[in-house]
C-alpha positions as CSV (number, residue, x, y, z in Angstrom):
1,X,-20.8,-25.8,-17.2
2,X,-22.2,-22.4,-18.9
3,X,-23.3,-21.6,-15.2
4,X,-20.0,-20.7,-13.9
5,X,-19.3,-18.0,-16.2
6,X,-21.7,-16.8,-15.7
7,X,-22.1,-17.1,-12.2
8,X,-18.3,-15.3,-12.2
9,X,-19.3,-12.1,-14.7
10,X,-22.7,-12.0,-12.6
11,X,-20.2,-11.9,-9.4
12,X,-17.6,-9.8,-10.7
13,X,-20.6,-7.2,-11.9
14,X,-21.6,-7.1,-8.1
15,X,-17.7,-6.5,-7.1
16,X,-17.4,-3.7,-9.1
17,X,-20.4,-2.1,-8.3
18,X,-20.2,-2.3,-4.6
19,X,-16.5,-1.6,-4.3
20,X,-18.0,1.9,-6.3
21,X,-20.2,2.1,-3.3
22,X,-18.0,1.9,-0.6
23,X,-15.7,4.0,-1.6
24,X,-18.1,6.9,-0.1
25,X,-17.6,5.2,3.0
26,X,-14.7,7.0,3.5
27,X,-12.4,7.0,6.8
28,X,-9.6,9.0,6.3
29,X,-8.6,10.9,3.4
30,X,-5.0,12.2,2.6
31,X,-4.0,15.5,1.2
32,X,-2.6,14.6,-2.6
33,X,-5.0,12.0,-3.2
34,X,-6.2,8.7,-1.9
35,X,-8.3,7.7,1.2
36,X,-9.1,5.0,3.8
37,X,-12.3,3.0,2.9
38,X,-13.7,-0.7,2.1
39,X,-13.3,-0.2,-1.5
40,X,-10.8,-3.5,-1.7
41,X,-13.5,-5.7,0.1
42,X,-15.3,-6.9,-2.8
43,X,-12.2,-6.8,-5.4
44,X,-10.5,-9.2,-2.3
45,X,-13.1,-11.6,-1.9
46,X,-14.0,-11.5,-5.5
47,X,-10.3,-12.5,-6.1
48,X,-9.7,-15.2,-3.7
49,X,-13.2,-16.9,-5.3
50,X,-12.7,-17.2,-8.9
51,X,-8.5,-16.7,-9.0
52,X,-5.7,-14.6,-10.2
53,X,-6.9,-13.8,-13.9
54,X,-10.5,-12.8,-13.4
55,X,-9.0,-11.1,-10.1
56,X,-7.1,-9.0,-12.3
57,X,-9.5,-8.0,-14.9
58,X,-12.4,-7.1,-12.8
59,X,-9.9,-5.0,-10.9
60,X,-8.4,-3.0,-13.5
61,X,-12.3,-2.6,-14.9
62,X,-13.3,-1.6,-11.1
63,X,-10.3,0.5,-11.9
64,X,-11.5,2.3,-15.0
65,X,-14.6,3.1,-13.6
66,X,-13.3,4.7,-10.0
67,X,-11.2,7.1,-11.8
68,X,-14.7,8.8,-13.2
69,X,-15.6,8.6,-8.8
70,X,-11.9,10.3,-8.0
71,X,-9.9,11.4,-10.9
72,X,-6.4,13.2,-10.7
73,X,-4.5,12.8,-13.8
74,X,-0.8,14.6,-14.2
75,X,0.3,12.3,-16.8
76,X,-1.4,9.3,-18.8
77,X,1.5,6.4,-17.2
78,X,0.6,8.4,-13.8
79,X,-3.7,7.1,-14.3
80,X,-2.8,4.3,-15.4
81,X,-0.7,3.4,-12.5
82,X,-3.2,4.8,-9.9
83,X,-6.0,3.8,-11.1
84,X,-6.4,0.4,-14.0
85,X,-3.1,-1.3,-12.2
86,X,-3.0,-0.6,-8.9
87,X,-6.5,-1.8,-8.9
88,X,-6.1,-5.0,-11.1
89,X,-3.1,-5.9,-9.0
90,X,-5.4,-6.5,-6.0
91,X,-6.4,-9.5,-8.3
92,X,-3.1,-11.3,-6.6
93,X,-5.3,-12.1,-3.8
94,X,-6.7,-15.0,-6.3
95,X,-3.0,-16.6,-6.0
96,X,-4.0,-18.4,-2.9
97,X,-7.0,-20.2,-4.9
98,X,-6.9,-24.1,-4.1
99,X,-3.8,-23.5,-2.0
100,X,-3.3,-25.3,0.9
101,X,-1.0,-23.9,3.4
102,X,-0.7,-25.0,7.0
103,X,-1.2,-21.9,9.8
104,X,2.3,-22.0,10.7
105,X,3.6,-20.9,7.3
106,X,1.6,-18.0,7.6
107,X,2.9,-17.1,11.2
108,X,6.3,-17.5,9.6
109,X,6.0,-15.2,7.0
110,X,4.4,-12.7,9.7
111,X,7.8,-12.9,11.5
112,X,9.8,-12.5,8.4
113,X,7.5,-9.8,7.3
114,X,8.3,-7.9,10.9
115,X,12.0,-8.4,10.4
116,X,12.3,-7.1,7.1
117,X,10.4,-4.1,8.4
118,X,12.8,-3.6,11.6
119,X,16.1,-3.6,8.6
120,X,14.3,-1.4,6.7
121,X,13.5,0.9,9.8
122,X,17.6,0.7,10.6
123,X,18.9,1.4,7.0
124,X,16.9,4.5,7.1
125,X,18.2,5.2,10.5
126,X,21.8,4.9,9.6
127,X,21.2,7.8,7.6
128,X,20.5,10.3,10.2
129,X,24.1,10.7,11.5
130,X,25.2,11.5,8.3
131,X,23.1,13.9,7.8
132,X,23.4,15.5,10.8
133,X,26.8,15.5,10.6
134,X,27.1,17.1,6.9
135,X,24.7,19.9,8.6
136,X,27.0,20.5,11.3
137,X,30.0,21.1,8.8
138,X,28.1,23.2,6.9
139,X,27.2,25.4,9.2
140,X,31.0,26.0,10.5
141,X,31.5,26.3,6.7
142,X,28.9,29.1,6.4
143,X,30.4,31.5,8.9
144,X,33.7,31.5,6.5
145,X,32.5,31.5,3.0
146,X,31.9,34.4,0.1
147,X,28.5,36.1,-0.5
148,X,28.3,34.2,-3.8
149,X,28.6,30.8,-1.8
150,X,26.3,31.3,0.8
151,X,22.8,30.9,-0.4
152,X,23.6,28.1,-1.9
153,X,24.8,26.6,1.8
154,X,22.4,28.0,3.3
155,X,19.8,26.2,0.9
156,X,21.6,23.1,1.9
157,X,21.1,23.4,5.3
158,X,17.4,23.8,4.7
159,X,17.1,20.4,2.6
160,X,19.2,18.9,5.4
161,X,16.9,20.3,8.5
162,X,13.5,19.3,6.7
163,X,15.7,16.0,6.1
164,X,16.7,14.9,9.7
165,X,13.0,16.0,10.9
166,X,11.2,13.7,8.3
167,X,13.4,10.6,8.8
168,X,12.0,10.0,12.5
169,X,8.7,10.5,10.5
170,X,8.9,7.7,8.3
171,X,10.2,5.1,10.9
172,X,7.2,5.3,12.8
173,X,5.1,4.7,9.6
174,X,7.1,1.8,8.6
175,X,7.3,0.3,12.2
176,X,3.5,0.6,12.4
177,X,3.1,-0.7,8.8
178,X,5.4,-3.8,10.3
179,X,3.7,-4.5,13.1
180,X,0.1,-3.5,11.6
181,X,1.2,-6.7,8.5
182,X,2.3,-8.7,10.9
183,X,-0.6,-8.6,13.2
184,X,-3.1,-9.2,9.7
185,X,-1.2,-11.9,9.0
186,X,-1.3,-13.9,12.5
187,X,-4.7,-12.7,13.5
188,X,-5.6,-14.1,9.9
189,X,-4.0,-17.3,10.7
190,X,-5.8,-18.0,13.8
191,X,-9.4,-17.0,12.9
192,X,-9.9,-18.8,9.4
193,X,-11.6,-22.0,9.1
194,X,-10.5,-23.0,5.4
195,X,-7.3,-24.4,4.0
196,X,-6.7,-21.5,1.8
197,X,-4.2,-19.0,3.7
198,X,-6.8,-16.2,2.5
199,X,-5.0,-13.9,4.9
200,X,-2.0,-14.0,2.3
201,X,-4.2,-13.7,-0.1
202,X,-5.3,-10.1,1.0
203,X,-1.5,-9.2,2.1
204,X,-0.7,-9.9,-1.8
205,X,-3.7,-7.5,-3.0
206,X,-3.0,-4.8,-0.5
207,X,1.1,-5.4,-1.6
208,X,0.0,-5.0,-5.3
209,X,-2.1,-2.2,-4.8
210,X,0.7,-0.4,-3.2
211,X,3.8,-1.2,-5.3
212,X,1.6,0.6,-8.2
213,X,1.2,3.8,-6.0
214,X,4.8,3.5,-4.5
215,X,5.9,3.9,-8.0
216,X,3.2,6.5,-9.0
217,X,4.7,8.7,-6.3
218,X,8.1,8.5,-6.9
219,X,8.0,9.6,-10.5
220,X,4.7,12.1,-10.7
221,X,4.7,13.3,-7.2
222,X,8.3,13.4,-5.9
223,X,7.3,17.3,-5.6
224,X,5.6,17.0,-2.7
225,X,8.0,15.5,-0.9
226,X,9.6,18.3,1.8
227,X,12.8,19.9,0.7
228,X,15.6,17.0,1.5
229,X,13.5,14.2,1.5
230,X,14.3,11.4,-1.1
231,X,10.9,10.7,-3.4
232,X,10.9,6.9,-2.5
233,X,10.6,7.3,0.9
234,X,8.0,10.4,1.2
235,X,5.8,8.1,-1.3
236,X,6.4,4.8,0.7
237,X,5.3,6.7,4.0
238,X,2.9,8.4,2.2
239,X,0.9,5.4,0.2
240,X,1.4,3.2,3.4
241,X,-0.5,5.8,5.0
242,X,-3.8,4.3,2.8
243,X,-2.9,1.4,1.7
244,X,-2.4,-0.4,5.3
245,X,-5.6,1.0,7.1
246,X,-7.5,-0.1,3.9
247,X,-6.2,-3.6,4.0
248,X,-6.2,-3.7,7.9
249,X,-9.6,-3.0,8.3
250,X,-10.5,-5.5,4.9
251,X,-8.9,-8.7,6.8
252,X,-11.7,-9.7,8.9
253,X,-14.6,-9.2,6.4
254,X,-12.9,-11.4,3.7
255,X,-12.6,-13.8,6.3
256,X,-15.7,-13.9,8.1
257,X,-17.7,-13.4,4.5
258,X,-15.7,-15.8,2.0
259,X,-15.8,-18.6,4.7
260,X,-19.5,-18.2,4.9
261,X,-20.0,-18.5,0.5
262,X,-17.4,-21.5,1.1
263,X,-19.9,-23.2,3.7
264,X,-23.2,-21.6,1.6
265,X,-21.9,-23.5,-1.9
């Protein structure tokens, strides 16, 4: 019995210390922060292995410790976000533990996932008319107002311009998002060999990961948005921009490698 503890700190050790590691590996990077890589690998399998709790902890320690690899601090809610939480909440992966779920649940839930992507895609959509529309009348309304009114309009009409031209943006990164989740989930569906649906396993840490930095951008970072463009969408697109590469690319190896410690044990 004392084995598995320590069997799961000696595991959880490794984790950390290799997640560290790959991180170098680096794929992509983006401009404000944040980059493409296998960091989530170990935190993943580590997570589906031992559960949900010691998920958690050894991410927000993994978490800790990467902010000495990549630090950017603007406020101390802001590191703790980014770093200690959006880490530890990877540790959801270890909800699928012992869970037995059949192949087509999975394939359902990839649908589903799809679908709530495509509504999302047309709510945002539904948007763009407006706006077009309340540029057109402010234009008219330019060629007829005071000196004192105009720069103000005119200032409008930039937010609006940048606004139109960023909302075709941000469907295509959520379409591909949709279509990148749903593909992870199916393709995880088919290829595993174990009861465990450890595909929804990794679509709960990757979700985790990103709800911390969804929220991280909209209150520390809304700056960066372009002039017209609401903060919750420029930090959806732009966190989806790492955090559904990172899990893509994470899918096969927690497959491939946790079915092999499953069959090794």
């Amino acid at each position: 019995m004392k084995k598995k503890p320590l069997r799961a700190l000696t595991e959880g050790a490794l984790s950390i210390a290799l997640s560290l590691l790959l991180w170098y590996l680096k794929i992509g990077e983006m401009p404000q922060g944040g980059s493409i890589s296998l960091q989530m690998l170990p935190l993943f399998i580590f997570a589906i292995r031992w559960g949900i709790l010691p998920g958690i902890l050894v991410g927000i320690t993994y978490g800790f410790l990467h902010s000495l690899q990549d630090m950017y601090v603007v406020h101390w809610l802001q590191y703790l976000l980014d770093y200690p939480i959006a880490f530890g909440l990877i540790g959801l992966a270890g909800l699928v533990k012992n869970l037995k779920i059949s192949r087509i649940v999975t394939f359902i839930i990839a649908v589903l996932f799809l679908i709530g992507t495509i509504f999302f895609v047309v709510n945002i959509s539904s948007e763009v008319p407006e706006a077009q529309k309340t540029l057109e009348d402010l234009k008219i309304k330019l060629q007829t107002t005071t000196e004192d009114e105009k720069s103000k309009i005119e200032e409008e009409i930039k937010d609006l311009e940048f606004k139109i031209k960023w909302y075709p943006i941000s469907r295509i990164v959520l379409i591909i998002a949709g279509i990148l989740g749903s593909i992870l989930l199916i393709y995880g569906g088919l290829i595993r060999k174990v009861s465990e649906p450890l595909e929804l396993g990794v679509l709960l840490g990757g979700l985790g990961r990103l709800i911390a930095h969804f929220l991280s951008g909209i209150v520390f970072f809304s700056q960066y948005a372009p002039p017209g463009t609401p903060a919750w969408i420029y930090s959806l697109s732009y966190n989806l921009f790492v955090v559904v590469p990172s899990t893509f690319i994470c899918l096969p190896l927690v497959l491939i490698i946790t079915q092999r410690l499953k069959e090794n044990e």
